[in-house]
VEXKE-622098 format. One line per field, with one value per atom (N, C-alpha, C): residue number from 1; residue in three letters; atom name; z, x, y. Coordinates in steps of 0.02 Angstrom, whole numbers, plus 50000, padded with zeros to 5 digits. Layout:
REM residues N
seq [NUM/...]
type [ALA/...]
atom [CA/...]
z [Z/...]
x [X/...]
y [Y/...]
END
This chain:
REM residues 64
seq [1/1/1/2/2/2/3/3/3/4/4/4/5/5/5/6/6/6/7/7/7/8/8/8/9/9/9/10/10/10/11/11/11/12/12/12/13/13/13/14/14/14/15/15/15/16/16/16/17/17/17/18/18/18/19/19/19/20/20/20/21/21/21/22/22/22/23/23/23/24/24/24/25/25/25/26/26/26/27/27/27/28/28/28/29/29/29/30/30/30/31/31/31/32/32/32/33/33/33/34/34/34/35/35/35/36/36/36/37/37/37/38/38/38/39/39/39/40/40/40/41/41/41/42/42/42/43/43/43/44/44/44/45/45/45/46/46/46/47/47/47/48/48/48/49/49/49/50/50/50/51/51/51/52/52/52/53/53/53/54/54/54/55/55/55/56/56/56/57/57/57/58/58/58/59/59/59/60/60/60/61/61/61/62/62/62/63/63/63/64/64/64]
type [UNK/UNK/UNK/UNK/UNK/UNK/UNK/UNK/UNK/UNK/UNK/UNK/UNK/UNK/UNK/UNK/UNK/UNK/UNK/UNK/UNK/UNK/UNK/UNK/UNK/UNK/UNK/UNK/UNK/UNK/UNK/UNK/UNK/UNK/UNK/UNK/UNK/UNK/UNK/UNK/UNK/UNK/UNK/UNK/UNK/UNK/UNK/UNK/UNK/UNK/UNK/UNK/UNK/UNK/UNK/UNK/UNK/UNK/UNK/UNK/UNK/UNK/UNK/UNK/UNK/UNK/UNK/UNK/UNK/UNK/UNK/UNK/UNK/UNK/UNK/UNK/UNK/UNK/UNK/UNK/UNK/UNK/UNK/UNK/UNK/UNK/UNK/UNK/UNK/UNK/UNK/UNK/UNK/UNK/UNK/UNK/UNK/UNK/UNK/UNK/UNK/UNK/UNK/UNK/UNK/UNK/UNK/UNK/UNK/UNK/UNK/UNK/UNK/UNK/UNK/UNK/UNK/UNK/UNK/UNK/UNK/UNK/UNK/UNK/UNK/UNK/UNK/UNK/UNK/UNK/UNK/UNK/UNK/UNK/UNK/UNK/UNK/UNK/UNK/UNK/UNK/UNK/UNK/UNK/UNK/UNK/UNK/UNK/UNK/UNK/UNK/UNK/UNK/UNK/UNK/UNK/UNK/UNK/UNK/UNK/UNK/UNK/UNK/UNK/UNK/UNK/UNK/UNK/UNK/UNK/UNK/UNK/UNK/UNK/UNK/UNK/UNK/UNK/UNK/UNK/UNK/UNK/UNK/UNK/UNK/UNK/UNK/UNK/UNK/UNK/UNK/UNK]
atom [N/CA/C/N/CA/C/N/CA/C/N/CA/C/N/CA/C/N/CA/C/N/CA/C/N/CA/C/N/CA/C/N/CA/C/N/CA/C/N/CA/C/N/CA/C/N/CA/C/N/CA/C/N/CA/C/N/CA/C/N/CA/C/N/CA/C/N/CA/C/N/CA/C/N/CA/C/N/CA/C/N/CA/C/N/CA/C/N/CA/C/N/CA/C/N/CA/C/N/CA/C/N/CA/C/N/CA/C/N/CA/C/N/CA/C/N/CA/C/N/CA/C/N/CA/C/N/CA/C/N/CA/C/N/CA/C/N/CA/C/N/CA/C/N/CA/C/N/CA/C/N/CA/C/N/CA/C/N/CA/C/N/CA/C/N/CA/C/N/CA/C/N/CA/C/N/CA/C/N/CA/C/N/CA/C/N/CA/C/N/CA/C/N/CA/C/N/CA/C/N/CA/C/N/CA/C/N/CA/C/N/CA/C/N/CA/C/N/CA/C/N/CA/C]
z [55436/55411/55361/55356/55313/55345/55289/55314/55317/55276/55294/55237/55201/55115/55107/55142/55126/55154/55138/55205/55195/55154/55135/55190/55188/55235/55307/55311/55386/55393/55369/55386/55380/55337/55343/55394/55397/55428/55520/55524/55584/55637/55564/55617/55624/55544/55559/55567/55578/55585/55542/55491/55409/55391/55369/55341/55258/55230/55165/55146/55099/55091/55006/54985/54923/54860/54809/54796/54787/54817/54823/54754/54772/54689/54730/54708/54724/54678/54629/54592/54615/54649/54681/54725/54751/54797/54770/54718/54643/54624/54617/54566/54637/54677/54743/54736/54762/54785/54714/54660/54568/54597/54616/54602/54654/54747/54770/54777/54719/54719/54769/54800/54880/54871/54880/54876/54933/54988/55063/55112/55142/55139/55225/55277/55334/55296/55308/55282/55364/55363/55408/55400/55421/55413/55482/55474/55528/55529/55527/55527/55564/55555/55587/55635/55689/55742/55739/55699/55705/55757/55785/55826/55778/55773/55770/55682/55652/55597/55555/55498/55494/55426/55431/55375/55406/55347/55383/55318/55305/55277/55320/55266/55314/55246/55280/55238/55275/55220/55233/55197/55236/55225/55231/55163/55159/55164/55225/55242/55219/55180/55159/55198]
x [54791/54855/54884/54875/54888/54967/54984/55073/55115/55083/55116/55137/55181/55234/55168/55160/55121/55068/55011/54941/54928/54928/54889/54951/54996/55041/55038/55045/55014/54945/54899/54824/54830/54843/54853/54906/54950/55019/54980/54996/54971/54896/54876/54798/54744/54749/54718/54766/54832/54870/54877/54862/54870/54926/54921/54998/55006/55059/55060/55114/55098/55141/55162/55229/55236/55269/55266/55317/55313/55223/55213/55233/55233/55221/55203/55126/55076/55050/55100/55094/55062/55117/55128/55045/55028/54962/54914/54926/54843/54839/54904/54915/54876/54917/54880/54813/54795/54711/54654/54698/54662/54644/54728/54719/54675/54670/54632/54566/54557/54479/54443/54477/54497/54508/54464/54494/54514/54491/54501/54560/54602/54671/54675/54736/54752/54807/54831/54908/54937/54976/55025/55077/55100/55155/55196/55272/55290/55344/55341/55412/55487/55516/55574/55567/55578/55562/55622/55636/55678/55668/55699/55683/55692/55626/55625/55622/55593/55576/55509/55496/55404/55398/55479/55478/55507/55496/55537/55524/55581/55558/55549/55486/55434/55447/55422/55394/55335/55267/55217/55198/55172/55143/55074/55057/54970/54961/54901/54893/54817/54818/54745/54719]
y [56621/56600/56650/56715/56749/56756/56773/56785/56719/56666/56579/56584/56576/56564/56508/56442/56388/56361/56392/56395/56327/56306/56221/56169/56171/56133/56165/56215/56253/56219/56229/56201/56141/56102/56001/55987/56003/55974/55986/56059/56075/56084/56095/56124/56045/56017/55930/55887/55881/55833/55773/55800/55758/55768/55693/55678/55658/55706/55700/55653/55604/55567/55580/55576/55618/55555/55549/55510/55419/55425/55368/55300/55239/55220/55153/55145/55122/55046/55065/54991/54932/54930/54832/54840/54909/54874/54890/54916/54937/54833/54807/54751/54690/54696/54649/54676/54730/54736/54701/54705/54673/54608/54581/54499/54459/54514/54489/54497/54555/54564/54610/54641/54687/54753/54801/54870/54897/54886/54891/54878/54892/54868/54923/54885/54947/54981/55040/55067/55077/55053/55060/55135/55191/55223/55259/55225/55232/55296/55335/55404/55387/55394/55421/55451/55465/55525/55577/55621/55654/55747/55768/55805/55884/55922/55991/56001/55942/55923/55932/55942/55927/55861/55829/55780/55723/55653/55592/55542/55492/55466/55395/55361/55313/55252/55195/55133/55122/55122/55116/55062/54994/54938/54920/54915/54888/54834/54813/54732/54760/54669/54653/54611]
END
C-alpha cells in the first residue's frame, strides 16, 4: 500500500471489509446493557447503498 494518502482505511475498508463507524454516542446502550446486567448485545448496521461511494450514513440498533 505504499503510495495510499491513507493505508489504515485502504487495509480496513478494503482488504478486511471492516467497517468504521465514527461519531458513535453509545450512551443509551452503555445505560441499557447496566440496567440489564448484559454486556452482550447483536448490532445491527444498515448503510445507505449509495453508488461509487466508500461512506453512508446508517442507524445501528442494539438488541439485547
Amino acid at each position: 500500500y505504499e503510495g495510499v494518502l491513507m493505508p489504515v482505511h485502504a487495509v480496513s475498508l478494503v482488504a478486511m471489509g471492516l467497517w468504521l463507524l465514527d461519531n458513535c454516542d453509545l450512551e443509551a446502550c452503555a445505560a441499557t446493557a447496566a440496567e440489564l446486567g448484559q454486556w452482550d448485545f447483536h448490532l445491527a448496521v444498515a448503510p445507505v447503498r449509495f453508488a461509487g461511494t466508500s461512506g453512508s450514513p446508517v442507524n445501528p440498533i442494539a438488541t439485547f
